[in-house]
C-alpha positions as CSV (number, residue, x, y, z in Angstrom):
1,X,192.8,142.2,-158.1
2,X,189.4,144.3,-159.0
3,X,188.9,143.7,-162.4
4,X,188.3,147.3,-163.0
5,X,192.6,147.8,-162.1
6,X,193.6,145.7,-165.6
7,X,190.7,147.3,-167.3
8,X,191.7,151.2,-166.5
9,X,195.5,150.3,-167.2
10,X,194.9,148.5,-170.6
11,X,192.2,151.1,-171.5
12,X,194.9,153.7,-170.9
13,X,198.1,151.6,-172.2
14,X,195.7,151.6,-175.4
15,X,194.8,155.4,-176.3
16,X,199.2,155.9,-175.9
17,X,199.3,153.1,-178.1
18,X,197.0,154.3,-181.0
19,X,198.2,158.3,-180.2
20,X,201.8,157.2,-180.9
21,X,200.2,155.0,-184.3
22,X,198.8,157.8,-185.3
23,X,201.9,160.5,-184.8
24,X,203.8,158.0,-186.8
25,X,201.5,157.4,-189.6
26,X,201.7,161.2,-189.9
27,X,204.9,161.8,-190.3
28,X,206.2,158.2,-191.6
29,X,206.5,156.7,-195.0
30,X,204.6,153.3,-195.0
31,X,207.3,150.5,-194.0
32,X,207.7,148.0,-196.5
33,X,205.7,144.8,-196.7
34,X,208.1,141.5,-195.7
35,X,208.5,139.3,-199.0
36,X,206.7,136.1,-199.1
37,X,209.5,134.0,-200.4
38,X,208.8,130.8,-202.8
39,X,209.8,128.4,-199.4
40,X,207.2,130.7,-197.1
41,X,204.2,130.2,-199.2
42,X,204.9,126.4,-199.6
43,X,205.4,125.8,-195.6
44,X,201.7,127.7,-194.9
45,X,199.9,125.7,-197.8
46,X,201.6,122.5,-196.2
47,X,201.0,123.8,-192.6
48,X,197.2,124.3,-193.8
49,X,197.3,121.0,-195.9
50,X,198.5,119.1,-192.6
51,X,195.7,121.1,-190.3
52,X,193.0,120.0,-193.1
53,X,194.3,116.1,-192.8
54,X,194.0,116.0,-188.6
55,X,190.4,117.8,-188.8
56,X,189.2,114.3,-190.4
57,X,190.7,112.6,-187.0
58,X,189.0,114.7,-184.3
59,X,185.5,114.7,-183.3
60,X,183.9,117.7,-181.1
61,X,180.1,117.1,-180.6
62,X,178.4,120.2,-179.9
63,X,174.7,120.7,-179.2
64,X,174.3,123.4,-182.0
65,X,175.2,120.3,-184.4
66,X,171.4,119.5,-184.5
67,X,170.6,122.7,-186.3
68,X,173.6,123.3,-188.0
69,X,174.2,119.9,-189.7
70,X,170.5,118.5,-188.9
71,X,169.7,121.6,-191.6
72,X,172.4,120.5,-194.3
73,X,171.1,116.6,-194.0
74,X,167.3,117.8,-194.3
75,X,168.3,119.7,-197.3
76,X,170.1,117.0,-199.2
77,X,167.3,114.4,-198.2
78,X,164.7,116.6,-199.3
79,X,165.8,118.9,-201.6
80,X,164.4,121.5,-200.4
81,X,165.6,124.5,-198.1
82,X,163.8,124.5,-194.5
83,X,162.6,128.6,-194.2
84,X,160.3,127.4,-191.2
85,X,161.3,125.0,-188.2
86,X,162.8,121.5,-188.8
87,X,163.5,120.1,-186.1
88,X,160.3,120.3,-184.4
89,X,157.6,120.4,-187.2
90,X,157.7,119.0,-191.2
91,X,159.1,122.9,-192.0
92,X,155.2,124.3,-190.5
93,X,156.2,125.9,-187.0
94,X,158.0,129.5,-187.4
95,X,161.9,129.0,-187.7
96,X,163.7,130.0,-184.5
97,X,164.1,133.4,-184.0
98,X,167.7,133.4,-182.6
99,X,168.6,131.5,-186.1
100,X,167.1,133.7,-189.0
101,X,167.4,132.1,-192.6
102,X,170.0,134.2,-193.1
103,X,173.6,132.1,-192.7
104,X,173.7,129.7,-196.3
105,X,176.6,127.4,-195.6
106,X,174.2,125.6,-194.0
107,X,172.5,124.9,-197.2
108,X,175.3,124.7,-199.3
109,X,176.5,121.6,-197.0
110,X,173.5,119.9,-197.9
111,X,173.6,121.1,-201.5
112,X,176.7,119.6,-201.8
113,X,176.4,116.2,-200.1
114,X,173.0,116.1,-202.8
115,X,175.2,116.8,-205.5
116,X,177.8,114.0,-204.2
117,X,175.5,111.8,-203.7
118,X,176.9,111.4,-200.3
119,X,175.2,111.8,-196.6
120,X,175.5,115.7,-195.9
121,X,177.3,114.7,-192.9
122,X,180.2,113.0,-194.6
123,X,180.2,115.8,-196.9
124,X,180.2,118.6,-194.1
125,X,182.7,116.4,-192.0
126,X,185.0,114.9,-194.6
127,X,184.4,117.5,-197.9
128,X,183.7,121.0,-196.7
129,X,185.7,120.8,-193.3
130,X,189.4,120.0,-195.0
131,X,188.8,122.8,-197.5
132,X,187.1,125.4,-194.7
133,X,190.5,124.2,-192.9
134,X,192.5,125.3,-195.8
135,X,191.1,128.3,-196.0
136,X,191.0,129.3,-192.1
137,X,194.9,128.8,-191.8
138,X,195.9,130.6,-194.7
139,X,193.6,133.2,-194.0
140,X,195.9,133.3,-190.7
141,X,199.1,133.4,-192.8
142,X,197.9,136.4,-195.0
143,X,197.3,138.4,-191.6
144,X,200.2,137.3,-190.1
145,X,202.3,138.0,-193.2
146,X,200.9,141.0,-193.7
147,X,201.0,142.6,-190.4
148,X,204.4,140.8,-188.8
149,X,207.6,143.6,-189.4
150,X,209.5,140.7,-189.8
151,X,210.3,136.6,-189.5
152,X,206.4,136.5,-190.5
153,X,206.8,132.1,-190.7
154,X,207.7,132.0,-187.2
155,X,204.9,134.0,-185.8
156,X,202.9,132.1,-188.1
157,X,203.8,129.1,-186.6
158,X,203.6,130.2,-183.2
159,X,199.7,131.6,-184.0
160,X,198.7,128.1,-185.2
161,X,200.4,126.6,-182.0
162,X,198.1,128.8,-180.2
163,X,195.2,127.4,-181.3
164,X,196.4,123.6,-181.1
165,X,197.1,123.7,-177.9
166,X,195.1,126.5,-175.6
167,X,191.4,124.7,-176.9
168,X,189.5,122.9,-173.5
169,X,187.3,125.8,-172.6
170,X,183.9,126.1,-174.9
171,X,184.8,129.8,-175.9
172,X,188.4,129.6,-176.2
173,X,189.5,130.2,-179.9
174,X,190.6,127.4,-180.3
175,X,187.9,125.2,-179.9
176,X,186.4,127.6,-182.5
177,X,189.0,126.8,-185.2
178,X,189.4,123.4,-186.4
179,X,187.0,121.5,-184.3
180,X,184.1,123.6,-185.0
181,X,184.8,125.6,-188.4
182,X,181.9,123.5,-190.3
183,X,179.5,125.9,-188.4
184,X,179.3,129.0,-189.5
185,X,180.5,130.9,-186.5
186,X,183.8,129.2,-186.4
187,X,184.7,129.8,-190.1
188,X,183.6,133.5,-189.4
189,X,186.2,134.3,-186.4
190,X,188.7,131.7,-188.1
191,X,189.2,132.8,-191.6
192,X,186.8,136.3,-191.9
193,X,188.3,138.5,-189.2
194,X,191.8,138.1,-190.3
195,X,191.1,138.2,-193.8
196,X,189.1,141.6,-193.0
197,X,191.6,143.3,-191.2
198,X,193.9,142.0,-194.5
199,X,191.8,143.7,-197.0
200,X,191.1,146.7,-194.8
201,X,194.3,146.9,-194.2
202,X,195.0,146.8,-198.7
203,X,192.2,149.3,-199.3
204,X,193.7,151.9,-196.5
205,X,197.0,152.1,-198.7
206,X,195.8,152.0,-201.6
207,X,192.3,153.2,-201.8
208,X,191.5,151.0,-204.7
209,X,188.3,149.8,-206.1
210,X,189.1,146.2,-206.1
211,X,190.2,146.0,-202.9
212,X,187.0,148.0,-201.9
213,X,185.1,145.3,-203.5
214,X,186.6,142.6,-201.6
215,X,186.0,144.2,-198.2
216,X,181.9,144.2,-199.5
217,X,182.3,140.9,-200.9
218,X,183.6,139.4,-197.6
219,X,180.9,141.3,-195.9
220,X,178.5,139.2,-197.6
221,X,180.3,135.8,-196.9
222,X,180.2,136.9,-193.4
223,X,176.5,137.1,-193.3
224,X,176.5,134.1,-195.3
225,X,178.3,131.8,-192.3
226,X,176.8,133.5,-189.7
227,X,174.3,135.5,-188.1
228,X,177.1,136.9,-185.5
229,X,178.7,138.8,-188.2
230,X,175.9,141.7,-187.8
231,X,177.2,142.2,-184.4
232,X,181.3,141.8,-184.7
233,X,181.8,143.4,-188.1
234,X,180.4,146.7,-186.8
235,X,182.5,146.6,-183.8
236,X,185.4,145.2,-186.2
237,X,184.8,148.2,-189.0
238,X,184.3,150.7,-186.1
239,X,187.4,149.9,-185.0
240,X,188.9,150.5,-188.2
241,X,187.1,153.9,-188.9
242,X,188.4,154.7,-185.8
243,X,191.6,154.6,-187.2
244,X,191.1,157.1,-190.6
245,X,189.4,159.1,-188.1
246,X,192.0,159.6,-186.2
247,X,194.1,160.5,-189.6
248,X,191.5,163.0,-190.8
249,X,190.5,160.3,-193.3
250,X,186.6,160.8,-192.3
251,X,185.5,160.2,-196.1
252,X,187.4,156.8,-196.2
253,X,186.1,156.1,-192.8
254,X,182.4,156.4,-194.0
255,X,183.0,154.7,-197.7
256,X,184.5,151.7,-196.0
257,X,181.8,151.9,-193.1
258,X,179.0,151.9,-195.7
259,X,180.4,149.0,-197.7
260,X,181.0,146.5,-195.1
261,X,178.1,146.9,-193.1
262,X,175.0,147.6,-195.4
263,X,174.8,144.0,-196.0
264,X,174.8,142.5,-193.4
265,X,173.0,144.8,-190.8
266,X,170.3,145.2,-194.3
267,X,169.8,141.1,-194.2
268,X,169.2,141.4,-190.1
269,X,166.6,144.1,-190.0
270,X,165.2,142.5,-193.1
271,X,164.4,139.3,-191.9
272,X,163.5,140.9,-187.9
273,X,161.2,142.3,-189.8
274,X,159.4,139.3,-191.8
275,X,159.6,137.5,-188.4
276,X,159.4,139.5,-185.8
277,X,161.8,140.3,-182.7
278,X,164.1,137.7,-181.0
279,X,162.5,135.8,-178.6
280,X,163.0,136.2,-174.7
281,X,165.9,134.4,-173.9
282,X,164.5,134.1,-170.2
283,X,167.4,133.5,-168.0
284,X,170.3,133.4,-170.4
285,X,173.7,133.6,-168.9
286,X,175.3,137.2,-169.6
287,X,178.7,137.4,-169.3
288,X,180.5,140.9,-168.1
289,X,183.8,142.1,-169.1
290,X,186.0,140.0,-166.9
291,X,183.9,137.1,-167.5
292,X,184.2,137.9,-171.0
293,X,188.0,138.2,-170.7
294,X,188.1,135.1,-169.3
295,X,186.3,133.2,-171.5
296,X,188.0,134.3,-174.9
297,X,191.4,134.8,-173.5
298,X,191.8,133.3,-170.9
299,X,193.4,133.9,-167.2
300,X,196.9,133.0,-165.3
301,X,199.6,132.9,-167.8
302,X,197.3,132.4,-171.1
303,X,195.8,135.4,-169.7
304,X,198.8,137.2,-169.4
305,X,199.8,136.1,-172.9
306,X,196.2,137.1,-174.0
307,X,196.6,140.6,-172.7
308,X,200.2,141.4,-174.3
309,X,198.3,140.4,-177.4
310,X,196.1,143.1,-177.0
311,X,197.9,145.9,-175.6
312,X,201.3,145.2,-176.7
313,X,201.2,143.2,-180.4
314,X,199.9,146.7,-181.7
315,X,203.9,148.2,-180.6
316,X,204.9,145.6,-182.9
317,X,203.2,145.3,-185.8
318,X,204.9,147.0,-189.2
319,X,204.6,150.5,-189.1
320,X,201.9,152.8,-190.1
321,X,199.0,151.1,-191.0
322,X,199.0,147.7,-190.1
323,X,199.8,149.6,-186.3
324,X,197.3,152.1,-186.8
325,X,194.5,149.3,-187.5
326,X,195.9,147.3,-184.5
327,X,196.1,149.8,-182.1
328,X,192.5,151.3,-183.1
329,X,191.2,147.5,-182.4
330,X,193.0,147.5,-178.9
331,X,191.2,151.0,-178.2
332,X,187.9,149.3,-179.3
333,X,188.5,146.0,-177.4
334,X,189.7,148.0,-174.1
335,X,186.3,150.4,-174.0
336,X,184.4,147.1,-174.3
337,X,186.3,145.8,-171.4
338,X,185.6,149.3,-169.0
339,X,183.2,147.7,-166.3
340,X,179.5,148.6,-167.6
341,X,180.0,149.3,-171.2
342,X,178.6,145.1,-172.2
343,X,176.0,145.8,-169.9
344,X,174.5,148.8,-171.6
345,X,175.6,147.4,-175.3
346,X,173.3,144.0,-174.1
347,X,170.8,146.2,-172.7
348,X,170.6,148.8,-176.1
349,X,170.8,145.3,-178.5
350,X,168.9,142.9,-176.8
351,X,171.7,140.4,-177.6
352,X,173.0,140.2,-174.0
353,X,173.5,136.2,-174.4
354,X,176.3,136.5,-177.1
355,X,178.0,139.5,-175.9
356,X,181.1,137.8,-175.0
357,X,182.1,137.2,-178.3
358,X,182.7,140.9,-179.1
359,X,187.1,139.8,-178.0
360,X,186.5,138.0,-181.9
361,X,187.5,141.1,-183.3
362,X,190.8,141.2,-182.5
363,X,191.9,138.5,-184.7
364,X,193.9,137.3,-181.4
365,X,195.9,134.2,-182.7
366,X,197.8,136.5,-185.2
367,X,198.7,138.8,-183.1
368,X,199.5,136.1,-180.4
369,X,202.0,135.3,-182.8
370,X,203.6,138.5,-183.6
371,X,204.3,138.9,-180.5
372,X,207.7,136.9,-181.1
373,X,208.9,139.3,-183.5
374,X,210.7,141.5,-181.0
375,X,213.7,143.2,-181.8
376,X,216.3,143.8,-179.9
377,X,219.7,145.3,-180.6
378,X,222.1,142.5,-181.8
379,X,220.3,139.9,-180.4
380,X,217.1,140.3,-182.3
381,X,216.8,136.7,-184.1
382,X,217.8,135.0,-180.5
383,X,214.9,136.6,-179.3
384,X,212.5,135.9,-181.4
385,X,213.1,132.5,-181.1
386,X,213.6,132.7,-177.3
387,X,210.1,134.4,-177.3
388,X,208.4,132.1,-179.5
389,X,210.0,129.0,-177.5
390,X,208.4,130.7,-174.4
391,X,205.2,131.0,-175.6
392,X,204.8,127.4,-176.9
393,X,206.2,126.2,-174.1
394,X,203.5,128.4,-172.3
395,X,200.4,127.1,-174.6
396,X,201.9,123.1,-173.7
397,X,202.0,123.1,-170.3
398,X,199.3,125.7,-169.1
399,X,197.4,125.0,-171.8
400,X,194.7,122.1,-172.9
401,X,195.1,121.1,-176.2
402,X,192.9,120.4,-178.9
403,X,192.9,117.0,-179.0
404,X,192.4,116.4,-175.4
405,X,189.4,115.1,-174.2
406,X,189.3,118.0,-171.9
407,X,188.4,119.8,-175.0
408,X,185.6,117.6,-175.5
409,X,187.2,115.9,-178.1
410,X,187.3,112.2,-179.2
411,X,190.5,111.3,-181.5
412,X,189.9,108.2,-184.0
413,X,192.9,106.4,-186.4
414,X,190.7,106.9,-188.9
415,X,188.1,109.7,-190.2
416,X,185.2,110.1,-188.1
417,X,182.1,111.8,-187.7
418,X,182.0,114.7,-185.8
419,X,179.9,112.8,-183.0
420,X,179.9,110.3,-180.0
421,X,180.3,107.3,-182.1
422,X,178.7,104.9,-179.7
423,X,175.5,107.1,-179.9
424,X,175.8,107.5,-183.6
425,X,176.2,104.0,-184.1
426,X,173.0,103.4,-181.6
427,X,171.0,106.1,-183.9
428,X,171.7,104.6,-187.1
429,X,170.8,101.1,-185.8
430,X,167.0,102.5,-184.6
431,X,167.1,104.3,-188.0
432,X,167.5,101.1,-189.9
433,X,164.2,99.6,-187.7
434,X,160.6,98.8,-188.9
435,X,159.0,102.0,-187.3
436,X,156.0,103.1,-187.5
437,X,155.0,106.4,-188.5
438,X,155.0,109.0,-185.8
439,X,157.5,110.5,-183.4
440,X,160.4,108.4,-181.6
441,X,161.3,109.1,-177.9
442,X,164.7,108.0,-177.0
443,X,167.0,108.9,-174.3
444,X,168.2,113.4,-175.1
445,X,171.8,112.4,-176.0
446,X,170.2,109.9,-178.8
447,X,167.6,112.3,-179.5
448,X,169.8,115.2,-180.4
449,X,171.6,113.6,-182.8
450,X,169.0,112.0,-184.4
451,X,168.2,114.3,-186.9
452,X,171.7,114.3,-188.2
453,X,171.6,111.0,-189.2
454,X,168.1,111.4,-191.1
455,X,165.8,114.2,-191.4
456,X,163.2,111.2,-191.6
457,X,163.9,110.1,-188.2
458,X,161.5,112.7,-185.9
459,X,162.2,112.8,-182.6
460,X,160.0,114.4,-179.5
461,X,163.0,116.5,-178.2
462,X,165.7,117.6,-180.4
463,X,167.0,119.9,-178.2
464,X,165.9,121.4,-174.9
465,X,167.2,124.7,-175.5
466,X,165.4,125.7,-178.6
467,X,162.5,125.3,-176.4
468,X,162.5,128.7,-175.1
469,X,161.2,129.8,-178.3
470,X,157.9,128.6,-177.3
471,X,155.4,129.3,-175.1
472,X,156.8,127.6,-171.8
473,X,153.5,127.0,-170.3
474,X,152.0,124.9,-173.5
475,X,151.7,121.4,-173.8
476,X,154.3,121.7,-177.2
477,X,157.4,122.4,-174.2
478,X,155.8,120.5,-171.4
479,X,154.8,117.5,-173.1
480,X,158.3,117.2,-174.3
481,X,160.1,118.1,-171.5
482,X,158.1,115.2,-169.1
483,X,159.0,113.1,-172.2
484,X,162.5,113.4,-172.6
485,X,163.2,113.1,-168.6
486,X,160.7,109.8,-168.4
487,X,163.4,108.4,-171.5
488,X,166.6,109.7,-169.7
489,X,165.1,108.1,-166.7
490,X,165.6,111.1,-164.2
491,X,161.5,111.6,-163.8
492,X,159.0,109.7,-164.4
493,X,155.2,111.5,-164.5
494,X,152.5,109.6,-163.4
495,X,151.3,107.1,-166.6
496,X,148.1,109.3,-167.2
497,X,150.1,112.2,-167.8
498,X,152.9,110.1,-169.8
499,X,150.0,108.7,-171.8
500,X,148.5,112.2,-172.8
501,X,151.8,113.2,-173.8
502,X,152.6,110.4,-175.7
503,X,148.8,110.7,-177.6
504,X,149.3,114.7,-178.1
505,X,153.0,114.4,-179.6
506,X,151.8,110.9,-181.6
507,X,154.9,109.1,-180.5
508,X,154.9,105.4,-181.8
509,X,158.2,104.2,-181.2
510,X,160.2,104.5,-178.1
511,X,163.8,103.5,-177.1
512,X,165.4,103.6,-173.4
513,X,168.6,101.9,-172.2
514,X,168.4,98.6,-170.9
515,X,169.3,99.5,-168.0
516,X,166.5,102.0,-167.4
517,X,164.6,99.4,-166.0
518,X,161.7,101.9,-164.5
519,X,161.2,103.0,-167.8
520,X,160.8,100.1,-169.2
521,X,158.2,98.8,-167.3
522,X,156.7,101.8,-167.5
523,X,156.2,101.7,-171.5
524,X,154.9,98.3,-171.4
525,X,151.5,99.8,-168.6
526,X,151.4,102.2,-171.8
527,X,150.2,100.0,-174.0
528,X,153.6,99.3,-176.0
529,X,155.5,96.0,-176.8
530,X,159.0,95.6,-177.3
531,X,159.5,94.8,-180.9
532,X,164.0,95.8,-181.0
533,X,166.7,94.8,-178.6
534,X,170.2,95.6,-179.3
535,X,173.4,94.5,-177.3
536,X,175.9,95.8,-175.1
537,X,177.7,98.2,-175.5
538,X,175.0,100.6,-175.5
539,X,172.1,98.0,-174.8
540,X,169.2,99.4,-176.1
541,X,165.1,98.0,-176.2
542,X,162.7,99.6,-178.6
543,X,158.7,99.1,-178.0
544,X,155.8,100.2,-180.4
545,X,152.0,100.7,-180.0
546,X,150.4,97.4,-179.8
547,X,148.1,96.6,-182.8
């Protein structure tokens, strides 16, 4: 089917939705909120409690870790927070343009591993990642409670199935949550959105201060995980004013606008301003609105269940607001989705590479599990439970779950770091070596977690992809590049050009696999001596400059 067929129909099946929201929030008294009972809030803390306990078991090494975690270790090492480039340069290069100093959690990792007196690692991975995990789920159970007419514990439950078990792909939301809520982004689409569309949700009822204040004050933690937030939370509060538009609320619409948004879009323009526009992101990958659709929410049945999130959760939602808001986000979400609409946004924005996370606004595992709350004539509680039954059968069996090592993710009996632990074990072991001073070249996947384990341990190639920052033709990205392929043994330069390399970068220690034997022989024409041999698994020799 021509994706511009689901597209048209959900884009239409939308603007009935939110015309029949607003008819109703016009004539209708606001339904009443369901009651959290005293048993309810006890089964979401324990639920959250119980999500907070398996993050310690799971480990989902991505290659963003290097910055992200590489910046909270350099920070509790040093003491000191990096405003210029780490990973390349001693804080002396200019800090990569696709990550302005603007996110802090980041630095609060490191703060807080300093303050410990614990690696910042152990304190991202088994501190801050139980207590983001706290907050993420119950986040989810204030939405869900909020926004579900009724039986809000089983749609809870049904929402956090969701994300246990449809994880695999790298964009799918659930590889988002628990695995990867220790970065910024993950906490952001995990806890923020939902909580937003909470506290919108508050303030459009009420119209009062304090909950004004808290819409402005999760603004600012927004910005504070991540620099994505300047691009959802417009989308996100758009949506919203879209809404009190659409109710003659035009002065609400604006207050709210200003509140939420002059923070973070104010700490963007500041700092492209101090250092200059994003860099070229050559050939990045852009991802239309099917490919977008397919990425965040999946196809076949997922994708199916996806879309009735979209277009039909908004039906059931409690009345007036809470359906308003929905419905307004579905309108949103479904203009995104007309073919051409990403393409001009990418081309207006210059952010064309992370496009496809504009779906985060739609706070999708909630309404995934409102979607059981359908009522039916005398059957209605059979139903729900039929439905929610269906749709965790669904997420089982078409789904891939979190702890699959489809999803990239290695399961321990005991707490682990959030890496490959026979490459972590392999970095700390060339850590605790007699080095000398200089730059270490070791095979990529060694490489780029390196600087997690110590800011102190400089490597030639932390990772390949920040490269495009530079200037492609220097000897900075070549010299590395030739570097890093001679280690991983897929290309070896001739040795004069290897040697030039070597003497530009000031590289003084390197480490291959053992069974890299080209390489090997390679380093000792260099001029280098083994001086380090470790065992099998993961037999590794080490050679220095002779003299």
């Amino acid at each position: 089917m021509p994706w511009w067929v689901p597209a048209a129909l959900g884009l239409f099946a939308s603007v009935v939705v939110v015309l029949q929201a607003r008819r109703a929030w016009l004539v209708r008294a606001d339904a009443a909120e369901p009651a959290a009972g005293g048993w309810q809030a006890t089964y979401a803390l324990l639920v959250s409690v119980g999500v907070a306990v398996s993050s310690l078991f799971m480990a989902r090494n991505t290659k963003d870790d290097v910055f992200y975690v590489g910046k909270s270790v350099w920070v509790a090492e040093r003491d000191i927070v990096p405003l210029r480039d780490f990973l390349f340069t001693e804080n002396v290069a200019a800090p990569l343009s696709s990550q302005p100093p603007i996110s802090s959690i980041e630095v609060f990792a490191g703060a807080l591993g300093r303050f410990l007196g614990i690696h910042a690692a152990s304190a991202t991975w088994y501190v801050l990642l139980p207590v983001l995990a706290v907050l993420a789920v119950l986040a989810l159970w204030r939405l869900v409670h909020r926004w579900a007419p009724r039986r809000p514990v089983l749609a809870f439950t049904v929402a956090v199935a969701y994300l246990y078990l449809v994880a695999g792909s790298d964009a799918a939301l659930g590889t988002f949550h628990l695995p990867r809520l220790y970065e910024g982004k993950g906490m952001f689409v995990s806890a923020v959105v939902p909580l937003m569309w909470v506290y919108l949700t508050d303030w459009f009822e009420s119209r009062s201060r304090w909950k004004l204040f808290l819409v402005g004050a999760l603004s600012v933690v927004a910005t504070g995980l991540t620099s994505t937030s300047a691009m959802i939370l417009p989308l996100l509060v758009g949506a919203a004013g879209l809404a009190m538009l659409l109710v003659g609320r035009w002065r609400d619409a604006l207050t709210v606008g200003v509140v939420a948004l002059v923070y973070p879009i104010g700490a963007v323009v500041v700092s492209r301003l101090a250092l200059g526009p994003v860099a070229a992101a050559g050939e990045a990958q852009f991802f239309d609105a099917e490919g977008t659709y397919r990425r965040t929410l999946l196809v076949g049945v997922l994708g199916v269940v996806g879309g009735l999130a979209l277009w039909c959760a908004p039906m059931l939602v409690r009345r007036r607001t809470p359906r308003l808001l929905a419905a307004s986000a579905a309108v949103t979400m479904s203009v995104l989705f007309v073919p051409g609409v990403l393409e001009a946004l990418g081309a207006a924005s210059g952010i064309s590479a992370v496009l496809w996370r504009v779906p985060w606004i739609l706070a999708l595992p909630g309404l995934v599990g409102i979607l059981c709350t359908l009522e039916l004539p005398r059957v209605s509680r059979l139903a729900s439970g039929a439905v929610a039954a269906a749709l965790v059968a669904s997420f089982a069996f078409f789904g891939t779950p979190m702890w699959s090592k489809d999803s990239f993710v290695e399961v321990a009996p005991h707490p682990i770091w959030k890496l490959p632990q026979q490459r972590q074990k392999i970095v700390f072991w060339i850590d605790g070596l007699d080095r000398q001073p200089g730059l270490l070249l070791a095979p990529s996947t060694l490489m780029r977690i390196s600087p997690i384990i110590s800011s102190r341990l400089r490597v030639v190639l932390p990772r390949d992809g920040y490269l495009i920052e530079y200037d492609q033709n220097s000897d900075f990205v070549r010299d590395r590049l030739r570097l890093a392929k001679f280690a991983d043994g897929t290309e070896i330069a001739p040795l004069p050009e290897l040697a030039a390399s070597i003497e530009r970068l000031d590289v003084t220690t390197i480490c291959v696999y053992s069974v890299n034997r080209a390489a090997r022989d390679a380093v000792v024409q260099l001029g280098f001596e083994e001086f380090a041999r470790r065992k099998a698994p993961g037999a590794v020799r080490c050679f220095r400059q002779n003299g």
